[in-house]
Structure formats: structure tokens, C-alpha cells
C-alpha positions as CSV (number, residue, x, y, z in Angstrom):
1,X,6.3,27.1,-9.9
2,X,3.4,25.8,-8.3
3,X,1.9,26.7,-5.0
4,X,1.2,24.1,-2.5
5,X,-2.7,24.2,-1.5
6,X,-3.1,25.4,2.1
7,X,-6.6,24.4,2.2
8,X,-5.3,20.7,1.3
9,X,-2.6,21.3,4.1
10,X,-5.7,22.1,6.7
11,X,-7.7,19.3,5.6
12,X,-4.3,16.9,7.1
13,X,-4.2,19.1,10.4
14,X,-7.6,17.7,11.3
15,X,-7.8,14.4,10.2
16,X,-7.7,12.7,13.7
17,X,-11.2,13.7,14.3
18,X,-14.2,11.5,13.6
19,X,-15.0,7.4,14.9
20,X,-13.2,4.6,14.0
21,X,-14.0,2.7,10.9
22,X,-12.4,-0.5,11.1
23,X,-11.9,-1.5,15.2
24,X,-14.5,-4.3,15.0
25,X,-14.4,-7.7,16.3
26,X,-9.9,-8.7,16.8
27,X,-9.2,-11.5,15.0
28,X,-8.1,-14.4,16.6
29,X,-4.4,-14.8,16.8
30,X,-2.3,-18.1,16.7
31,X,0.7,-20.0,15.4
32,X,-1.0,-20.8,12.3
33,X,-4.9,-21.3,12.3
34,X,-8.3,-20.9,11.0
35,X,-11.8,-20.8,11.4
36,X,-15.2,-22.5,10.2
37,X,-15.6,-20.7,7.6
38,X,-12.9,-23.0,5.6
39,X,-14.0,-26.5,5.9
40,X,-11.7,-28.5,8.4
41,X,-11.4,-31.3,5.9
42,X,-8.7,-28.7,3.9
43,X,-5.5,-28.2,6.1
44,X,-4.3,-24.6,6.1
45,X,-1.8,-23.7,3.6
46,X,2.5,-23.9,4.4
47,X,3.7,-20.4,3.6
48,X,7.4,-19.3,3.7
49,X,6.4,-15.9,5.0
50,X,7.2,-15.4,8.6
51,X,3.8,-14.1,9.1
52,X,0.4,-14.1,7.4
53,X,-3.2,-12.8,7.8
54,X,-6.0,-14.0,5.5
55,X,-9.6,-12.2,6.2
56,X,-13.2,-12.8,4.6
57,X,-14.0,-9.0,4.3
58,X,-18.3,-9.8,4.2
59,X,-18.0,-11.7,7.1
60,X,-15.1,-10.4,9.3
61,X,-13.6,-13.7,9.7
62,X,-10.3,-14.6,10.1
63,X,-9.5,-17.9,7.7
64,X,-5.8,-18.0,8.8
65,X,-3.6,-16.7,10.9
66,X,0.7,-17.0,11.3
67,X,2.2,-14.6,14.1
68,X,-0.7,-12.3,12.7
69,X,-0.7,-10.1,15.6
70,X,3.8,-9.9,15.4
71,X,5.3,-6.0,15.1
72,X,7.2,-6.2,11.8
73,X,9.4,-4.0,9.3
74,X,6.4,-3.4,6.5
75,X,9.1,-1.9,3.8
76,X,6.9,0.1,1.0
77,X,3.5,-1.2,2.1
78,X,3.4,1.7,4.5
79,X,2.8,3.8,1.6
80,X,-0.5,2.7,1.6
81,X,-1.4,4.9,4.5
82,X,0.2,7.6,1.9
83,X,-2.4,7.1,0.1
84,X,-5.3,6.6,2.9
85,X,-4.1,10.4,3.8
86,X,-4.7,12.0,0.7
87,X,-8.2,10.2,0.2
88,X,-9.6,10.3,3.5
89,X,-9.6,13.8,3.6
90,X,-10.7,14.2,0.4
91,X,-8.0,16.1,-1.1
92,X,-9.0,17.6,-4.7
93,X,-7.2,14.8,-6.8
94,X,-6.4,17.4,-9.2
95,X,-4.3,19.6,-7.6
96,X,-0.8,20.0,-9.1
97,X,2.6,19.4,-7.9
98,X,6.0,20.7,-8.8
99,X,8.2,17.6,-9.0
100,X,11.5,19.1,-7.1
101,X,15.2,17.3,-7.0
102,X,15.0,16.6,-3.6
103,X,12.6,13.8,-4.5
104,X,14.5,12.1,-6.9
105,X,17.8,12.7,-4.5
106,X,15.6,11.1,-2.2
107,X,14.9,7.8,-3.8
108,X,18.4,7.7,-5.2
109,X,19.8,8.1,-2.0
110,X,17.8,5.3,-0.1
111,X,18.4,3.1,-3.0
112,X,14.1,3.3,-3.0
113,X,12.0,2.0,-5.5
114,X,11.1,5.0,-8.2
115,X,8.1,6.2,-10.1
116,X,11.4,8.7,-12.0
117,X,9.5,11.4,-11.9
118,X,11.6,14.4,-13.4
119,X,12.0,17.4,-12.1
120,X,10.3,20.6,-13.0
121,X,7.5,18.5,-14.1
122,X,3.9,19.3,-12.8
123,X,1.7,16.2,-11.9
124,X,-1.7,16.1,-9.9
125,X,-2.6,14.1,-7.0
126,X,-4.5,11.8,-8.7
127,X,-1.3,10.9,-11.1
128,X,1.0,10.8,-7.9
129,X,-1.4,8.1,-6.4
130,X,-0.7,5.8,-9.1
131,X,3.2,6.5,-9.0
132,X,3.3,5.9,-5.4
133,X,0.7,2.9,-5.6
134,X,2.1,1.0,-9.0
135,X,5.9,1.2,-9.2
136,X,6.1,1.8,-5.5
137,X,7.5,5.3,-6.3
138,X,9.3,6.9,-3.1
139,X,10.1,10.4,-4.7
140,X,6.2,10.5,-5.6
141,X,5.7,9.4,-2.0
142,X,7.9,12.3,-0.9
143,X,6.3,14.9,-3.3
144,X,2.7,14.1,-1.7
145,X,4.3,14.1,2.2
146,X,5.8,17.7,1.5
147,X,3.1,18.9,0.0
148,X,0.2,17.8,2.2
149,X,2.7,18.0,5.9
150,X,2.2,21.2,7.7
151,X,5.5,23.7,8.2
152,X,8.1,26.1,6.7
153,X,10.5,23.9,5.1
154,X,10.6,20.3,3.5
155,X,11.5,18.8,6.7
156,X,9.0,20.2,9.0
157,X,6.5,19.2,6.4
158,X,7.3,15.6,6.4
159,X,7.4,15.6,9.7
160,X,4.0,16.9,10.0
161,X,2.6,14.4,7.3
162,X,4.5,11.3,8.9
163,X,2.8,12.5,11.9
164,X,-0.5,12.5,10.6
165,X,0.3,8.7,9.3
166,X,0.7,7.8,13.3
167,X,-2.3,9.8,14.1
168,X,-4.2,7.8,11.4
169,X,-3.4,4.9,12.2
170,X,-4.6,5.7,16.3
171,X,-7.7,6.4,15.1
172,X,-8.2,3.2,12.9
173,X,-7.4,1.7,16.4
174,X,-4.0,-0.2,15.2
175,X,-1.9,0.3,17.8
176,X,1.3,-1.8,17.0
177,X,1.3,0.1,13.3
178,X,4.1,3.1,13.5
179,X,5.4,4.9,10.5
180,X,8.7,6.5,10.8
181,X,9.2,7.4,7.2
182,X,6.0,8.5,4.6
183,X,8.0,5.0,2.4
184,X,8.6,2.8,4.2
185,X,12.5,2.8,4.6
186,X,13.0,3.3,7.7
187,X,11.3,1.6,11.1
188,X,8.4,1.4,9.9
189,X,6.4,-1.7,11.7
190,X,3.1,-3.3,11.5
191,X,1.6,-6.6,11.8
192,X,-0.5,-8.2,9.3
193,X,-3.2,-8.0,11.2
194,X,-3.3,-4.5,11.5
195,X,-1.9,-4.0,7.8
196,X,-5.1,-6.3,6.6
197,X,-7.3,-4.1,9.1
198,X,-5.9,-1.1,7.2
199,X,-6.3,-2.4,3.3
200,X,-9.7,-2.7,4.3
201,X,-10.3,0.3,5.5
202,X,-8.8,1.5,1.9
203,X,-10.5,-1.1,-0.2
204,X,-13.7,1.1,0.6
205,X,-11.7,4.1,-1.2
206,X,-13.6,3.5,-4.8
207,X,-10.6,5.6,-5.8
208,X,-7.8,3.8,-3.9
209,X,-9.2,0.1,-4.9
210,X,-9.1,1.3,-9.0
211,X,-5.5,2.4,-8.8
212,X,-4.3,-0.4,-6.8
213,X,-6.0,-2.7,-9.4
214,X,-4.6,-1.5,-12.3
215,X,-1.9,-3.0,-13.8
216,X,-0.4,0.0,-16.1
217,X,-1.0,3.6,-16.6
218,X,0.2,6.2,-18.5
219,X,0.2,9.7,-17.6
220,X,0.7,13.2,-19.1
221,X,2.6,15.8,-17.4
222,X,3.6,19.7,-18.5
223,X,7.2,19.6,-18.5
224,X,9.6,22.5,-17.0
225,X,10.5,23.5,-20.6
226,X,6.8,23.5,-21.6
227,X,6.8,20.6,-23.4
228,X,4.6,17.9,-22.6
229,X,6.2,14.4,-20.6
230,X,4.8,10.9,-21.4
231,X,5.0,8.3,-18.4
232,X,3.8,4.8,-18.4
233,X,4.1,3.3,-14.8
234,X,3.8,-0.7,-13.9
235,X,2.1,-2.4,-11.3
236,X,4.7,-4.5,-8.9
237,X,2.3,-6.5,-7.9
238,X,2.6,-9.8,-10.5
239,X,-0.8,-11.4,-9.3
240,X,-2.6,-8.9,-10.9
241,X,-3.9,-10.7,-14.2
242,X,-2.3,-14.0,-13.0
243,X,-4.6,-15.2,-10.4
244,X,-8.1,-15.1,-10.7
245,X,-10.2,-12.6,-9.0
246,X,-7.0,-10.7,-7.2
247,X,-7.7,-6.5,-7.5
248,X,-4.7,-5.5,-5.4
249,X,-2.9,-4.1,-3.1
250,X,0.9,-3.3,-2.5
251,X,4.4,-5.2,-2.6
252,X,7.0,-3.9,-0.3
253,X,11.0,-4.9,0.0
254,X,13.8,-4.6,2.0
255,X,16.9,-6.2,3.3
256,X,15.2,-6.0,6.6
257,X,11.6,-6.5,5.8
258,X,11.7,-8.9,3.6
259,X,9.5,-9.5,0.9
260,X,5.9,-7.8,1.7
261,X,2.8,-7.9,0.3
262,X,-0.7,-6.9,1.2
263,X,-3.4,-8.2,-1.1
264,X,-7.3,-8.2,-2.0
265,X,-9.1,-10.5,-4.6
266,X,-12.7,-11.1,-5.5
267,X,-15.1,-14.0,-6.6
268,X,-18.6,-13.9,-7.1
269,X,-19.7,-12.5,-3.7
270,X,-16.8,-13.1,-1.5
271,X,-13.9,-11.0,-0.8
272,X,-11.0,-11.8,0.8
273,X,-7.6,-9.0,2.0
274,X,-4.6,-10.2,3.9
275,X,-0.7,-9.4,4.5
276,X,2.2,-11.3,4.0
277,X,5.5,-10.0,5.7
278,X,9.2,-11.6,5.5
279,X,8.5,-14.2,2.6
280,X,10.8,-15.9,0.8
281,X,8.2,-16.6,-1.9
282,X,5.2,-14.0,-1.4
283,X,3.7,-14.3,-4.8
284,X,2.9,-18.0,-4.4
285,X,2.5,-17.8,-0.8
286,X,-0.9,-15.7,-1.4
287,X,-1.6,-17.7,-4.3
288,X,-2.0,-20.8,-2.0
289,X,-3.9,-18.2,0.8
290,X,-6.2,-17.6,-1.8
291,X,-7.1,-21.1,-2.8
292,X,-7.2,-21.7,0.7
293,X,-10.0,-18.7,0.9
294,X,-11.8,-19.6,-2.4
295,X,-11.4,-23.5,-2.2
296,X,-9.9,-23.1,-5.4
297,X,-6.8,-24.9,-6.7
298,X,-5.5,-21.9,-9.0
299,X,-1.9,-21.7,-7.1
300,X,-0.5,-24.4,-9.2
301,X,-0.5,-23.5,-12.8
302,X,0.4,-19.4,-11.3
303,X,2.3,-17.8,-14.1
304,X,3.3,-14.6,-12.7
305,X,3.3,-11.4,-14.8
306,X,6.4,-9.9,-16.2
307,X,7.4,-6.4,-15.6
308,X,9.9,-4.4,-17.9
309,X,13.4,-5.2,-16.9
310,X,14.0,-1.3,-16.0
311,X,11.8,-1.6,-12.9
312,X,13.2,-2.0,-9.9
313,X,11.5,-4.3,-7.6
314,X,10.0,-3.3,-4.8
């Protein structure tokens, strides 16, 4: 068995000290619209997502805006406060975990998206970012909440960690963001606004902005009968090699959400990160944001990425 870390517990306790790093200027807020920084001859994209948020990162500007600033079910994007908790306190990435039934009961139960982790394995932190951040893995999402939370059992510990989520995401100033769940499956609401306020805060994670760019990883774990297990763990997110320039973020699903997706891509010296929530189509609905960031006409000829018929799409 291994020990959960108490000093990595105490790190969470305090994280709601310290400035915020992301309030800055709000970003304007209307039906759909955008600012000078896309030329006015070029008339803002039609997405089918009930909601969108497109943001130059350098500058701070908002390039487009639909219902930006409306409360919304995020589905598994919340897990990317998962991961701001474990890297903003500076967590030692190489602690190790004992994977417990619980976390695949968990997942199974919820009919969540799964990194199948098995049980009586040993992973690290580091390892457990990828599974939550690349196949959207709840029970890995689950191992680091009960881990990290504060309290006697598995319950009080979650408690504490979702907690922490809500106190995070006062301090980052994003007061329509509530988690009620560490995946995302239950009320968990943002607005893309806030969730495009809160990928940039992460995008400045060297760490987080790696793992959310990589499209496969394969990991080593000991095994409960000391053998050693092998996993290889795909990226949801289909834009990652099929448009040009994009280096993340995170997909999300539900019946009630939608499909989710917060995203970040990269050309030459601009940087753009945004949010899509309740799309019918979000893959092509960021590939026409991101011409419409970039001036680009890339959104056309998008030939999404394939990923291995086990996964289950999140």
C-alpha cells in the first residue's frame, strides 16, 4: 500500500492564499461580437455552440464573444481545475498513488469517461495528470481528489478537494465558475469566459500546457502482483495534429452539457485560448474561431484525428 503525502495534503489546505493572477481587464460581453483586433472587413464566424469565447492571450483582447459571460454545465472540462490544484501548489509530481476500486466503481457508475486504471496499481502524479488530462479519465480524477482532499475517509476527502476547486476559482476572481464534482458530472457550471480566463491561467503551467498538448502517452506502472503494467492513453481532443498551431486543452460531454471544449493554439507570435460549451459540432466550430483569430482559412480542408475505437468519448 501506499501512503498518501500529508505534506501534499497541507500544500491544498492553503492554497487560497496569495493575489489573483488572471482578474485583468473583463472582456466585453455580447450576443456575438468582436473587436479591432480582427479586421471588420471579415464577419465573425456562425458556430453551432450555444456559447463561445475567443481571446488573444498577448494582448488580452476579446476577438469574439457568444453568451460568453452565460452560467453553463462544463461536463469534464472542470477537470482542468483538477489539474490547476495539483500544479499550483507544486505538488511533487512524483508521488505515488495506490489505484483503489472505488475509482474504477466510480467511473463505471457515472457512465464517466476512463483512463482504466487497474486497481492495486501504483502511478505518480505526474502519470495521473496525463490520465485525467488525455482520455478525460474520471477514476484518475478521483484518485488525485482523495489523495490531495483533507479528511478521514474518501468522502471527506473529496469534499475537501472539491472545496479547494471553489476556493480556487474565488481567488482567480471567476465568480460564476462552481464545481460540485472533482469531474465534472455533476452541476458543475462555468461560462466560457471564465473557463478561457482559467486555461490561461494553466497555459502558464509549463507542465500543464506539455500534457494537454500531447497527443499519446504511454506510461509504466508497478502492478499489485509485482509485475510491471503498460498503458498508452489518447488525447480526446481531435484538433491536436489536425489544425495548425492548436497545443490544447480539454473536451468535455454530457447529455446536459453538451459537447465542451476549451482550446489553445499558437502561430508565430500570437496565441489565442477560448471555450466552446453546448455545440453540436465543437471540433469545426473552433476550427472556424481559429481562422477567425489567425485570418487563416485552415477550417475547410479539417480532417480530424482518429482515436482507437475503445475510447470512449468524452
Amino acid at each position: 500500500m501506499v501512503a498518501r503525502n500529508p505534506k501534499v495534503r497541507h500544500l491544498i489546505i492553503g492554497l487560497t492564499a496569495g493575489g489573483v493572477l488572471l482578474a485583468g481587464a473583463p472582456l466585453a460581453v455580447s450576443a456575438v461580437s468582436a473587436v479591432s483586433a480582427v479586421s471588420a472587413e471579415v464577419a465573425p464566424p456562425t458556430v453551432s455552440a450555444k456559447s463561445a469565447k475567443l481571446l488573444d492571450v498577448n494582448s488580452g483582447e476579446s476577438l469574439y464573444d457568444k453568451a460568453g459571460d452565460s452560467a453553463r454545465p462544463m461536463a469534464s472540462t472542470a477537470k482542468i481545475m483538477v489539474a490547476i490544484m495539483v500544479l499550483d501548489t507544486k505538488v511533487d509530481l512524483d508521488t505515488q498513488i495506490e489505484v483503489h476500486q472505488r475509482y474504477r466503481d466510480y467511473a463505471n457508475e457515472h457512465h464517466a469517461s476512463t483512463a482504466d486504471l487497474q486497481t492495486g496499481d501504483r502511478m505518480t502524479v505526474r502519470q495521473l495528470l496525463y490520465a485525467v488530462l488525455l482520455p478525460s479519465g474520471a477514476d484518475a480524477a478521483y484518485a488525485l481528489a482523495d489523495n490531495l482532499g483533507d479528511g478521514d475517509t474518501p468522502g471527506e476527502r473529496v469534499a475537501s478537494f472539491v472545496g479547494n476547486m471553489n476556493a480556487k476559482s474565488r481567488e482567480l476572481g471567476l465568480s460564476k465558475t462552481h464545481f460540485e464534482t472533482f469531474d465534472g458530472t455533476g452541476n458543475d457550471t462555468s461560462t466560457p469566459e471564465e473557463l478561457t480566463r482559467l486555461a490561461r491561467h494553466a497555459m502558464e503551467n509549463p507542465v500543464f500546457r506539455k500534457v494537454v498538448s500531447t497527443k499519446k502517452y504511454k506510461a509504466d506502472a508497478p502492478a499489485a502482483n509485482g509485475r510491471t503494467r503498460h498503458y498508452t492513453w489518447t488525447n480526446t481532443n481531435k484538433l491536436l495534429g489536425a489544425y495548425p498551431g492548436v497545443i490544447g486543452i480539454k473536451t468535455g460531454t454530457t447529455k446536459k452539457a453538451g459537447e465542451c471544449l476549451v482550446f489553445a493554439a499558437a502561430r508565430g507570435k500570437k496565441t489565442l485560448v477560448g471555450t466552446v460549451l453546448n455545440s453540436d459540432d465543437r471540433f469545426n466550430d473552433v476550427a472556424k474561431l481559429l481562422d477567425y483569430g489567425f485570418g487563416t482559412h485552415d477550417a475547410k480542408d479539417l480532417e480530424l484525428n482518429d482515436t482507437p475505437s475503445a475510447t470512449r468519448q468524452d
